[in-house]
DODREN-759491 format. One record per atom (N, C-alpha, C): x, y, z. Coordinates in steps of 0.05 Angstrom, whole numbers, plus 32768, in hexadecimal, padded with zeros to 4 digits. Layout:
N
XYZ;...
//
This chain:
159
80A6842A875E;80A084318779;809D8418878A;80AA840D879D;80B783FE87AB;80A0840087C9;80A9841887D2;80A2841887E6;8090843787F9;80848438880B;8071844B8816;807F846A8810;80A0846E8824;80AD847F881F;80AB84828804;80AE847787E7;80B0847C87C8;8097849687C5;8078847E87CB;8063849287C6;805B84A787D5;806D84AF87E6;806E84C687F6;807184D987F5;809184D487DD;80A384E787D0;809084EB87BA;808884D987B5;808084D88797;806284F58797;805D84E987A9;803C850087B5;8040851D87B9;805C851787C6;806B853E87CB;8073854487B3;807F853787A3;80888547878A;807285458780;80558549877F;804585468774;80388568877E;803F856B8791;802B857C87A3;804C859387AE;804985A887A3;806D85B587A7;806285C387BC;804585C987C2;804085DD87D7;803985CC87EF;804485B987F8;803F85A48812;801E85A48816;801385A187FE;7FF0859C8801;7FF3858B8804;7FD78580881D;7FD4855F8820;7FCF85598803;7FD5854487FD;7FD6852887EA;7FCA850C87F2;7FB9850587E6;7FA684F087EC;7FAE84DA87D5;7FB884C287D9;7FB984B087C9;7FA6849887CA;7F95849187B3;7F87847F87BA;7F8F846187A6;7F91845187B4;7F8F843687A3;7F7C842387AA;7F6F84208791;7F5B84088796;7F6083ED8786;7F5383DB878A;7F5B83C0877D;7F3683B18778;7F2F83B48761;7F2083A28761;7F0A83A1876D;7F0583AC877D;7EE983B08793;7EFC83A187AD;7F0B839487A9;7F1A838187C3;7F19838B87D4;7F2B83A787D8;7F3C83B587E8;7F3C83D487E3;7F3E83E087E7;7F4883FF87E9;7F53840D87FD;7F6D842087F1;7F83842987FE;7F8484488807;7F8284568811;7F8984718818;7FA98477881A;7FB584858817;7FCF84938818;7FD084B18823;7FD284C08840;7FD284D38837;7FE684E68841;7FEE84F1883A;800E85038832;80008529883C;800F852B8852;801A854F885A;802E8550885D;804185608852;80528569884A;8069855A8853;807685588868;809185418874;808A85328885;806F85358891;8065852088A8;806185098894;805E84F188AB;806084D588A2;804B84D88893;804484C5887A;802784C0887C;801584A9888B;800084B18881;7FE084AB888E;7FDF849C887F;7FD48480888C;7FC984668871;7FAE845A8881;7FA0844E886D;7F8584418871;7F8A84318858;7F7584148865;7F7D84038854;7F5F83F68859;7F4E83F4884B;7F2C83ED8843;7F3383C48854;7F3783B98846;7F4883AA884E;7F5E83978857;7F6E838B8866;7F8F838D886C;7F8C83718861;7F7E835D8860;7F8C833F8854;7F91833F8837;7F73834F882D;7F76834B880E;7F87836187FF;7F8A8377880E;7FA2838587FC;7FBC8382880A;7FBF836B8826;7FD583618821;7FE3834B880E;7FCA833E87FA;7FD6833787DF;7FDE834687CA;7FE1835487C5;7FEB836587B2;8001837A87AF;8011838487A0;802D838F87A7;802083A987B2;801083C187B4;800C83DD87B7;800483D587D9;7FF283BE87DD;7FE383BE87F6;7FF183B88805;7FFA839D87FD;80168392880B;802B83AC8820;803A83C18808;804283D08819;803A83E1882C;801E83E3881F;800983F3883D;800C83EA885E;800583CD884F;7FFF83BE8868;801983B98877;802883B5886A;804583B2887F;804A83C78882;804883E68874;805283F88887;804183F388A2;801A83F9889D;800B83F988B3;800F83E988D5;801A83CD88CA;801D83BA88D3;803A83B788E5;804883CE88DC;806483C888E9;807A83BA88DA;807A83B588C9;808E83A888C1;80A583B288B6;80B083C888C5;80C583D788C3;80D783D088CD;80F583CD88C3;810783BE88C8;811983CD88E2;810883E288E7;811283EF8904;80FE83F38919;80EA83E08912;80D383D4892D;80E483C68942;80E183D2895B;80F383C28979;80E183A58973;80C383A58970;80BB83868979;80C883708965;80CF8379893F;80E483678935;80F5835E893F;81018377894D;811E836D8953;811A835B8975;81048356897B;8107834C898D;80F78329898A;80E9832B896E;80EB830F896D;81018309895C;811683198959;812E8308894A;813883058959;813683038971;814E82FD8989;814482E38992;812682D28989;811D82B88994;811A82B389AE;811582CD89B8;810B82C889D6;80ED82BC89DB;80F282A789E9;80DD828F89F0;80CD828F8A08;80D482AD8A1C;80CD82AC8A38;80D582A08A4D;80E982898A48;80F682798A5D;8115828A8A67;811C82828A83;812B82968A87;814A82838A80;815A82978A82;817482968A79;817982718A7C;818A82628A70;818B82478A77;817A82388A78;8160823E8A6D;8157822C8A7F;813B82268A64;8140820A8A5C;813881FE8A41;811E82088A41;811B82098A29;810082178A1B;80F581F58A1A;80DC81EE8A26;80C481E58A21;80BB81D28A07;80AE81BC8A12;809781B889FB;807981C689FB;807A81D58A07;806081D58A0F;805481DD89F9;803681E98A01;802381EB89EF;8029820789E0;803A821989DF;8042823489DD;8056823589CB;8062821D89C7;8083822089B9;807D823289A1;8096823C8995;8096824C897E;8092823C8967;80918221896E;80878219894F;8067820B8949;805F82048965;803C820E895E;8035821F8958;804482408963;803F82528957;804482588931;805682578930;8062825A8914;804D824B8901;80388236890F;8020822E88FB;8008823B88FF;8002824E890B;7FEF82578915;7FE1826F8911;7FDD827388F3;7FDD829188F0;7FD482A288F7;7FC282A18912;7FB182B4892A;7FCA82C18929;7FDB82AA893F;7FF582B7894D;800882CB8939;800282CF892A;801882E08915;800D82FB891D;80238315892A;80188326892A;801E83358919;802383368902;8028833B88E5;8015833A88D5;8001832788D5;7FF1832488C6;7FDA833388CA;7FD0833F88AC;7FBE835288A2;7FA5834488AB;7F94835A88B5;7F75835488BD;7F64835188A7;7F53833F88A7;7F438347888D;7F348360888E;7F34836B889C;7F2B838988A8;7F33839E889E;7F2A83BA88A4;7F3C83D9889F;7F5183D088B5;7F6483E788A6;7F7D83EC88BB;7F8B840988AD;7F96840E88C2;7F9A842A88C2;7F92843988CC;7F89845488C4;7F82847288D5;7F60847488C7;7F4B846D88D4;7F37846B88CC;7F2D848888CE;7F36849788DA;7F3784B488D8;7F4384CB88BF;7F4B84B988AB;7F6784C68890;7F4D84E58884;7F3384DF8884;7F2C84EE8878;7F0F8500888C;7F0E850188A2;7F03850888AD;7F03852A88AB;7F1E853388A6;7F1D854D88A8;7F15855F888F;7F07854B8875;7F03854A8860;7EEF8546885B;7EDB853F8874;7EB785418866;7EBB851F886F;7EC885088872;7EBE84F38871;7EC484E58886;7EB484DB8899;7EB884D388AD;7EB984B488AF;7EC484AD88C7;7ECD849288CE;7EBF848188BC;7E9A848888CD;7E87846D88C6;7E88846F88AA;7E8384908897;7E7D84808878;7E9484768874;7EB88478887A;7ECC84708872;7EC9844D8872;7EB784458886;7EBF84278896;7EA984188881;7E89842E8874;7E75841F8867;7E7F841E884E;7E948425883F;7E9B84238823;7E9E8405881E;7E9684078808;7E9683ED87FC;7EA383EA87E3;7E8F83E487C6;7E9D83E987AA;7E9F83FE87A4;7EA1840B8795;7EB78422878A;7EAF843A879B;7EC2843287A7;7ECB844687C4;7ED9846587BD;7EED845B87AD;7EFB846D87A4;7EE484888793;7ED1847C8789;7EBD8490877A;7EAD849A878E;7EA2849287AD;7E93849587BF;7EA284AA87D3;7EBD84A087DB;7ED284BB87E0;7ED484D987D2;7EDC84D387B4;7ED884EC87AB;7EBC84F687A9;7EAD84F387AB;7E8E84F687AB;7E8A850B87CD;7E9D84FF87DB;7E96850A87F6;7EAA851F87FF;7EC1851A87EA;7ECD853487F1;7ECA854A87D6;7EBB853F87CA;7EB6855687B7;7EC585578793;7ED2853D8795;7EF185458783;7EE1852A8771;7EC785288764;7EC2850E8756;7EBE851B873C;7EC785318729;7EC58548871A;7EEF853C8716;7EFE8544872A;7F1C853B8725;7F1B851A8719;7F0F8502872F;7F1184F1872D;7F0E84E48712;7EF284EC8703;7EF184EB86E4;7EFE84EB86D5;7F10850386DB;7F1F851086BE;7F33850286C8;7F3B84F286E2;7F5B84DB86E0;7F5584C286D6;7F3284C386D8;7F2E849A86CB;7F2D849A86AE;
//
């Protein structure tokens, strides 16, 4: 499994009657992932935190879906065109702005993962768990989730 679309498919053939599907991945206490899957709508992602499970291959794809990094985002395709703000002809600058103070600067990256949540801080609200306890999770989240939706009796019998 490669990529977001994979575990999507992977979640529906899991579920033949278009039940929501909840995927969770955790890492370590680091990070923790939500996935969640209705039937052909996109999914819903939450991501506990976006820097640290942007090290890792599962978070990683979270975060670049979350993040945009879809190879049919208009704002890609518009910094692959190297537009600098100066108008037609007319030389791009030393100034304090150039693209390659930027290119060291990793504020300026709008790509880069927050050490923060990201995503739909709402994924499980309609499920008993709201924003704030979603935002107070800490270590084993994943056991404090099922705890709150009721399913820590399932969760057992998968560890």
């Amino acid at each position: 499994m490669e990529t977001l679309s994979d575990l999507a498919d992977l979640a529906r053939e899991a579920s033949p009657d278009e039940d929501t599907v909840l995927v969770f991945i955790e890492q370590e206490d680091a990070w923790f992932g939500i996935v969640r899957i209705e039937g052909e709508e996109d999914p819903r992602i939450y991501v506990s935190n976006g820097a640290a499970a942007a090290r890792s291959s599962y978070g990683e794809m979270l975060t670049h879906e979350l993040l945009g990094g879809d190879e049919d985002d208009p704002a890609e395709d518009l910094d692959a065109l190297d537009l600098d703000g100066t108008e037609d002809g007319e030389p791009a600058g030393n100034d304090d702005d150039s693209d390659q103070d930027r290119d060291h600067d990793p504020a300026a990256d709008p790509g880069a993962a927050p050490a923060g949540p990201v995503g739909d801080r709402h994924i499980l609200a309609d499920l008993g768990m709201t924003e704030r306890e979603l935002l107070a999770l800490d270590t084993d989240a994943l056991g404090e989730i099922a705890d709150a939706l009721g399913a820590s009796d399932v969760l057992e019998t998968v560890r």
